[in-house]
C-alpha positions as CSV (number, residue, x, y, z in Angstrom):
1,X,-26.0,-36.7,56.4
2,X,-26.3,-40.2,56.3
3,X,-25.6,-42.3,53.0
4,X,-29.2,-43.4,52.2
5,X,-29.4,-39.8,51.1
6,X,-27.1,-38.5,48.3
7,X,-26.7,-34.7,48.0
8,X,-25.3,-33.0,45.1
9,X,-24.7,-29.3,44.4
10,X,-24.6,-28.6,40.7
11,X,-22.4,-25.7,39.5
12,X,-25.5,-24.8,37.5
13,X,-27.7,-23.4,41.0
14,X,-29.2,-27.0,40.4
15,X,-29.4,-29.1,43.7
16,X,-30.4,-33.2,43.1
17,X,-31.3,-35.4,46.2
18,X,-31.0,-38.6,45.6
19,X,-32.8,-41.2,47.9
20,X,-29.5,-43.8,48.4
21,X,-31.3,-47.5,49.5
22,X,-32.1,-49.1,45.9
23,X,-32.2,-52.7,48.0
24,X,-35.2,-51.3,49.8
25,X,-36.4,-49.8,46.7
26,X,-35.8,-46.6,48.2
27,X,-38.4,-47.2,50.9
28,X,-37.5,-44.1,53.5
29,X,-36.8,-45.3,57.2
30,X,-36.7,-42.8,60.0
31,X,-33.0,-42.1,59.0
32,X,-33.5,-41.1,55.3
33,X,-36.7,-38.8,56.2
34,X,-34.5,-37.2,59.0
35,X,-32.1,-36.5,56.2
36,X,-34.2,-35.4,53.7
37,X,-36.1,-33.0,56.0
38,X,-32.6,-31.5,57.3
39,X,-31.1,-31.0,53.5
40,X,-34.5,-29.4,52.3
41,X,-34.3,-27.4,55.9
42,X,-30.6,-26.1,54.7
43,X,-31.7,-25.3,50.9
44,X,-34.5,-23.0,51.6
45,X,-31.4,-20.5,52.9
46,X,-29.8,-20.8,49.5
47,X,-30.8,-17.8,47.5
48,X,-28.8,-18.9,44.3
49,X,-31.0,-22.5,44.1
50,X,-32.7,-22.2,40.7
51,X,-34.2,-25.7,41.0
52,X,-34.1,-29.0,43.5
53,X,-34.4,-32.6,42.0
54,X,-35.6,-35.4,44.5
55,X,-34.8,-39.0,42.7
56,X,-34.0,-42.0,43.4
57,X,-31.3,-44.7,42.8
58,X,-31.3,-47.9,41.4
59,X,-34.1,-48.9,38.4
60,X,-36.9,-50.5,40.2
61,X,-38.4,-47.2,42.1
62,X,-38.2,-43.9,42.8
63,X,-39.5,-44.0,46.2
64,X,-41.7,-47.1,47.3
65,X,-43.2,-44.8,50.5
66,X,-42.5,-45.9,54.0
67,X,-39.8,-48.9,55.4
68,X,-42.7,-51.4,56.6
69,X,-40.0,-53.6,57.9
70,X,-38.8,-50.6,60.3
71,X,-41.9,-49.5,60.9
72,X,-42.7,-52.9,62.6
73,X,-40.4,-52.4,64.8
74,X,-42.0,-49.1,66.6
75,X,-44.8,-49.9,69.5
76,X,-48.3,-48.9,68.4
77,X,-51.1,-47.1,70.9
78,X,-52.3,-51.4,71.2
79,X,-49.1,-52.1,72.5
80,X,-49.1,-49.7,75.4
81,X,-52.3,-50.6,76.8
């Protein structure tokens, strides 16, 4: 996992994923979606998970949608032609 997402297990069968890039206001990049799709990919084997919190650090946003400033950086369909 990387460290823009936080996983913790919960002796409760409670499961929170917290989205770890407060700077950014927790705007996911490639790297945290990856994440995020991989740790949900793992949970939906765990038959004991009673419930799964997604959050976000910091106290400006949960989750202010996609990076922009990475998303820059990827070649559109215009660039190719």
């Amino acid at each position: 996992m990387t460290n823009s997402l936080l996983v913790e297990n919960r002796p409760d069968h409670i499961t929170v994923l917290t989205i770890n890039r407060p700077a950014q206001r927790n705007a996911l990049n490639l790297a945290t979606m990856h994440a995020l799709a991989e740790a949900i990919t793992c949970l939906t084997t765990d038959l004991e998970l009673r419930a799964l919190i997604i959050t976000g650090s910091g106290t400006q946003s949960f989750c202010s949608g996609g990076d922009l400033i990475e998303l820059h950086q990827y070649a559109t369909e215009e660039d190719a032609a």
